[in-house]
Structures are given as C-alpha cells and as structure tokens.
C-alpha positions as CSV (number, residue, x, y, z in Angstrom):
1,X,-94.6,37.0,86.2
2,X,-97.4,34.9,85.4
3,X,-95.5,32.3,83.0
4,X,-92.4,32.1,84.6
5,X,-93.0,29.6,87.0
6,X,-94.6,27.4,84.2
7,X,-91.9,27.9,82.0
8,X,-89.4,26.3,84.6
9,X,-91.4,23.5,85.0
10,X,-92.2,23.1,81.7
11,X,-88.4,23.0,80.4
12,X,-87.1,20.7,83.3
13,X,-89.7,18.3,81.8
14,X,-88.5,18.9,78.4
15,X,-85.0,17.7,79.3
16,X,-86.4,14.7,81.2
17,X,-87.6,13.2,78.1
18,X,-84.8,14.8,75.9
19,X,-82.7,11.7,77.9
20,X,-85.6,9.4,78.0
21,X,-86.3,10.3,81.1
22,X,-82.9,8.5,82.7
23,X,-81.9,11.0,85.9
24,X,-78.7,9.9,86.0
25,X,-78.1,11.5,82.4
26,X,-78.9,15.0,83.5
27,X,-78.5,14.8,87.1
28,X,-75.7,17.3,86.9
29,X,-76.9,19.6,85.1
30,X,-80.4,18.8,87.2
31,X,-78.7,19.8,90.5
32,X,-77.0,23.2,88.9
33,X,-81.2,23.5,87.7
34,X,-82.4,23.4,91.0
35,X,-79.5,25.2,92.5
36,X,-80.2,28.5,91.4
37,X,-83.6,28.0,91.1
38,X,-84.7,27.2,94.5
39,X,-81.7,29.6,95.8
40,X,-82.0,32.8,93.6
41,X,-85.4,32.8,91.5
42,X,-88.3,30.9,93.2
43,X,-89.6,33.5,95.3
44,X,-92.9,33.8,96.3
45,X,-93.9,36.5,93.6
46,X,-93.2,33.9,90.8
47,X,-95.9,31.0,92.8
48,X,-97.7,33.4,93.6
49,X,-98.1,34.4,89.5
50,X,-98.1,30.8,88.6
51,X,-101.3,29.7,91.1
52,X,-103.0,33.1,89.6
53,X,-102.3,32.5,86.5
54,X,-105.4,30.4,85.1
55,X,-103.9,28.7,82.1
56,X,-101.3,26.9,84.2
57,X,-103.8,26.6,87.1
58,X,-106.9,24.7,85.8
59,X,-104.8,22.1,84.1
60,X,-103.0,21.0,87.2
61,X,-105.1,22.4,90.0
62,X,-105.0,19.6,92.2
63,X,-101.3,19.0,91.9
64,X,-101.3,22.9,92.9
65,X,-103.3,22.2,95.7
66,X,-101.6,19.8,97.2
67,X,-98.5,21.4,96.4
68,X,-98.6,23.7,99.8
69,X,-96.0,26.1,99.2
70,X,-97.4,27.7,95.7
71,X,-100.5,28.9,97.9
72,X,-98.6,30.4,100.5
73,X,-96.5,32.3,98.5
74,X,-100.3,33.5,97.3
75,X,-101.2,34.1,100.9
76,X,-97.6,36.0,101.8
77,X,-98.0,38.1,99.0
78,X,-101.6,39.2,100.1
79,X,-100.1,40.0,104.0
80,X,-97.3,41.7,102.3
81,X,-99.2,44.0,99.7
82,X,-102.4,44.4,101.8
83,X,-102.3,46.0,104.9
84,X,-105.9,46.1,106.1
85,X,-107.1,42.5,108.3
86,X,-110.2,42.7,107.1
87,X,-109.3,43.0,103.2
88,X,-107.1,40.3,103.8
89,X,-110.0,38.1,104.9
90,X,-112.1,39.3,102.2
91,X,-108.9,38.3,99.4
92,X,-108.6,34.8,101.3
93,X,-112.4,34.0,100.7
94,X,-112.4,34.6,96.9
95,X,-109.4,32.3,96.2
96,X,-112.6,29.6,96.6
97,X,-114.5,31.3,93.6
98,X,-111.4,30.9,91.5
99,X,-110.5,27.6,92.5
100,X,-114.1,26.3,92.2
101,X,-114.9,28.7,89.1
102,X,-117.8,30.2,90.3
103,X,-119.6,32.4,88.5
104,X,-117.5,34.7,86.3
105,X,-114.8,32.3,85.7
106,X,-116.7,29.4,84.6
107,X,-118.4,31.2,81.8
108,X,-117.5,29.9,77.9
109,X,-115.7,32.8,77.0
110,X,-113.4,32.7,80.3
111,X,-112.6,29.1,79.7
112,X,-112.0,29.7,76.1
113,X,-109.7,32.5,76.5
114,X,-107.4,31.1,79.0
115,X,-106.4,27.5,76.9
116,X,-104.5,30.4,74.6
117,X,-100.7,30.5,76.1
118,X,-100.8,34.1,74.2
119,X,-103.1,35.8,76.3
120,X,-102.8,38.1,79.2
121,X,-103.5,36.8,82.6
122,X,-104.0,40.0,83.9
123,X,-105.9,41.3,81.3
124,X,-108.3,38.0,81.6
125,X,-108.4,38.7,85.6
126,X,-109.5,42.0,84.6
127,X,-112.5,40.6,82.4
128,X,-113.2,37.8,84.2
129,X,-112.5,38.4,87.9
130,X,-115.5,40.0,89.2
131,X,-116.7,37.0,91.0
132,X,-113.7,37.1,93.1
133,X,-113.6,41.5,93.0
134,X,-110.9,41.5,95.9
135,X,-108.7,38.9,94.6
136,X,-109.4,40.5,91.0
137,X,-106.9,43.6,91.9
138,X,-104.6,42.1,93.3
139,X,-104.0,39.5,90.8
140,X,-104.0,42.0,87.8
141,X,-101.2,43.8,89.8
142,X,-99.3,40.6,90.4
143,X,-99.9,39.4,87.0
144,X,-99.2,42.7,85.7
145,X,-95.4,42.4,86.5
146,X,-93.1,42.2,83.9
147,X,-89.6,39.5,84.8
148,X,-86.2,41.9,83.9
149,X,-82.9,42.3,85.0
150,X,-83.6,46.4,85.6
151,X,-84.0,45.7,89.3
152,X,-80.6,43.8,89.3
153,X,-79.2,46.2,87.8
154,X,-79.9,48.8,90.3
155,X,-79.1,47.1,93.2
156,X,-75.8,46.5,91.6
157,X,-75.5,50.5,91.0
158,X,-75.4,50.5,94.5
159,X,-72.6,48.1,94.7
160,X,-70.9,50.4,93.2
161,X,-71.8,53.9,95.4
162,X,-70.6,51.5,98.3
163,X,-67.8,49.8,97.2
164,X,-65.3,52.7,96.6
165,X,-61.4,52.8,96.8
166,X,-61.6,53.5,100.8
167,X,-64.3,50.6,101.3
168,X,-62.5,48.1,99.1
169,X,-61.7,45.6,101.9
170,X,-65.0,45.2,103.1
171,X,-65.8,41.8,104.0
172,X,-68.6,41.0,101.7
173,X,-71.6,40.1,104.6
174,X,-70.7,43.8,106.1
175,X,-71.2,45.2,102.1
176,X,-74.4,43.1,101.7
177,X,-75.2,44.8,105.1
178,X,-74.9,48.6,103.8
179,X,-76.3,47.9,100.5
180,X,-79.8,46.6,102.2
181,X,-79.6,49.4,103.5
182,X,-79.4,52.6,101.1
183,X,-81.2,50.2,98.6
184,X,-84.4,49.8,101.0
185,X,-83.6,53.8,102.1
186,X,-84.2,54.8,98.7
187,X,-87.3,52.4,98.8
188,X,-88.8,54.0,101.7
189,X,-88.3,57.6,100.3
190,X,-89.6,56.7,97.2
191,X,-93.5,55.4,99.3
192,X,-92.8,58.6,100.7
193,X,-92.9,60.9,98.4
194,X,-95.7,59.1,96.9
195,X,-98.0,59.4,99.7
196,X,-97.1,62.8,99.8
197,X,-99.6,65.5,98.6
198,X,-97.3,66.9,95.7
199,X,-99.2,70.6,96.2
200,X,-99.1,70.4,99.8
201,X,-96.1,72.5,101.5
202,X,-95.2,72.5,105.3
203,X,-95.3,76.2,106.3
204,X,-95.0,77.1,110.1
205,X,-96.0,80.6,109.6
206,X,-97.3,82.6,106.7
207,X,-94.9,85.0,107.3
208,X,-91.9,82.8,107.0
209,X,-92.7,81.8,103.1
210,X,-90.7,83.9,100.8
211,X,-93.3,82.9,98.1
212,X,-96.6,84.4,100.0
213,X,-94.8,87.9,100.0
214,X,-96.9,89.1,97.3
215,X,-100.3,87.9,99.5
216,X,-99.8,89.4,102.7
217,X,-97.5,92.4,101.6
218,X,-95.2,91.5,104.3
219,X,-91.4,90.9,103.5
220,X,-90.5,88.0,105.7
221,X,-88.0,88.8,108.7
222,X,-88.3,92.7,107.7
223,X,-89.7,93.4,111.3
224,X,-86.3,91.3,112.9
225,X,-84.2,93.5,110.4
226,X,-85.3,96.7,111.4
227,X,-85.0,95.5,115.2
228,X,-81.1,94.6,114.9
229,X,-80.7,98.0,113.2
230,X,-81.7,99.8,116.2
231,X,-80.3,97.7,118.8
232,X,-77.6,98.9,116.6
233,X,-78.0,102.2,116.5
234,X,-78.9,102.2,120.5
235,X,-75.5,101.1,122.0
236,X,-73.7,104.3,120.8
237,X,-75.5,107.4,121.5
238,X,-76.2,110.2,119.1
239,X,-74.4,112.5,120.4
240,X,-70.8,110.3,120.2
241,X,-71.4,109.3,116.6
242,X,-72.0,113.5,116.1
243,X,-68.6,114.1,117.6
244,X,-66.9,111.5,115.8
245,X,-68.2,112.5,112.7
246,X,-66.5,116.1,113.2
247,X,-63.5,114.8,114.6
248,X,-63.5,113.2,110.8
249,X,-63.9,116.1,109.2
250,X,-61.1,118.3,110.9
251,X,-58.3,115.5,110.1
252,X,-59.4,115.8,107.0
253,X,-59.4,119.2,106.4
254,X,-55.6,119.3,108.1
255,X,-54.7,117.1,105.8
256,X,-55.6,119.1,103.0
257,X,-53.9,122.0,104.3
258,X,-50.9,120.0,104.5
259,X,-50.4,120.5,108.8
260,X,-49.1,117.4,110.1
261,X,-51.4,115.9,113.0
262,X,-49.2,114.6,116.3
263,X,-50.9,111.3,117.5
264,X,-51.1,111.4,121.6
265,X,-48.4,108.6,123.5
C-alpha cells in the first residue's frame, strides 16, 4: 500500500521523458492514465500509504506538503479507523515528529534504512516510530496492507448471488444498490462476530440450555411435559376411560366368538 502511490507517479514520469517530455505525444494515452486513476484507484488508503511511507516522503516532503489532498487522505483515514476524539488528537500531533524527524526518526540507522526501496515501511514504522507511538500503529497497519484483486473479486461474487435469471433486467444503479448492500451486510457481521466473546453464550435461563442438563440434573421443559399430560388426563375422568376400556374388551371377545354385533341407528 505503501509504494503504490509512488509507483504511479514514478511511471507517468518515466513516459514523460520516454517522448522527451512532448505532452502532446502521450496525451492520449495520458488522459486514459489519469482516467482510471483519479476515478477507480486513487483513494485515500493509497495517499494515505504514500505520505507514511518514509522513503517516498523525505525526498519530496515539501511537494507533499503543499500537495493538500495526500494529508487529508492521512487525516480521513485516522477519523475513519479511530474512533476515540481524543486518540485522534493525540495521532494528529505526532504527524509533526515525523514530518520534522524528531527523535526516533532522525537517528542514522532510520535514515539509512529508509533510502533502500526494498525495505518494509511498516516494518521501519515498527522500529523507528516510537517518537510518534500513536501514529506508529496506525501506520504499520496502513502500511501493512498488501494491493490485490481478492477484494474485487468478492464483491464481484456478489454480482453474481444478485444477478440471477429473475433479476436479469435490473437496471444497473438499482444492482449497484443491492450489492452495497449484502456486501457491507456481510461486513457488519463479520465486526460482529469479532467483537463477540467466542465462549460467551446468551442463555435466558439455566434451565432452558439443553447443554447444562448434566449440571443442574434438570431435563429442560420436563416440568411443562408432565403438566400437558395431566391436563390431558384431567378432561376425561377415570371412571369413562374404565368403561370404555371394557366396552373394548366385550367387542372383542364377541368377535372371537364369532356373534355379530348390531350397531344402534
């Protein structure tokens, strides 16, 4: 995450004097450049990476600087991942120890290790950064990021869940529209479950878990059984279910004895 950025950069330059630097040689190919660029990929995780990331920083600090946007993609990325005010403030004051290497980040070794293109920014952060310990975090987690297609590729598995026979003629705003919306569902459960005590189950009463039978000695709903059973046996009185019983038994012994049985009109 932390190179990308710079790479960009770095290979528009490289076509610019590839044509001698004559714009209107590669000002088509410029515009198609910037087209997906600014569109699709220059989000504010990628300036964000690229104004953390010291080996592009130091060289061309005060173009960075007065370059606006690259430190607000910083800043929304610290409102976005940090919730607390009062971290935030705390983040926002060490971004002057980095910028005016202070302490930690001016030392030989720091310097030394971040002119090789090779080395890992978040590793560095995580040497280096204690000067700035709030910012230090954060920037090993932004830096930490890896660029892939995996996340494309999911949100295009949900393309597919939506877009089904039946839902073929969706108009493709009202598509993008249910798509955001399982995609960031899954999202949501996914922080969920992950602030979730794993060992920790809901239970509204002791005696409703199947799994604490073997604790309390109880079976669960035994007592609710029982009760139906003699509601049960309470609407027809003993002495019916006696007579019907024997009524049974004579039709059956008729039966036996081969004596036909007249059924009353």
């Amino acid at each position: 995450m932390g190179f990308l950025y710079g790479c960009m950069l770095d290979a528009k330059k490289e076509i610019s004097v590839r044509f001698d630097n004559e714009k209107s040689r590669f000002l088509e190919v410029s515009d198609i450049i910037h087209k997906r660029w600014d569109n699709k990929r220059k989000a504010t995780l990628h300036r964000a990476g690229y104004y953390l990331n010291p080996y592009d920083y130091y060289p061309n600090k005060r173009g960075i600087e007065l370059d606006g946007t690259l430190k607000e993609g910083l800043i929304i990325c610290i409102s976005k991942m940090i919730e607390d005010p009062i971290k935030q403030e705390e983040i926002t004051d060490d971004i002057d120890n980095y910028n005016k290497e202070i302490g930690s980040f001016g030392r030989d070794i720091a310097v030394w290790e971040r002119k090789n293109k090779k080395f890992d920014p978040a590793k560095w952060w995580m040497n280096h950064g204690t000067s700035a310990s709030k910012l230090r975090v954060l920037a090993a987690r932004i830096l930490g990021l890896t660029c892939s297609s995996s996340a494309c590729e999911r949100y295009w598995s949900v393309f597919d869940q939506v877009r089904r026979e039946r839902c073929s003629r969706l108009l493709h705003d009202k598509m993008s529209d249910l798509v955001f919306i399982k995609f960031n569902t899954k999202l949501r459960d996914k922080k969920l479950k992950t602030i979730k005590d794993p060992i920790e189950k809901h239970v509204v009463d002791v005696l409703e878990d199947d799994d604490n039978k073997w604790v309390t000695g109880v079976v669960p709903n035994a007592n609710d059984e029982q009760s139906e059973g003699e509601e049960q046996e309470e609407e027809l009185p003993y002495a019916v279910v006696k007579l019907d019983h024997q009524l049974r038994q004579q039709i059956q012994y008729l039966k036996e004895r081969g004596v036909s049985i007249l059924r009353r009109r």
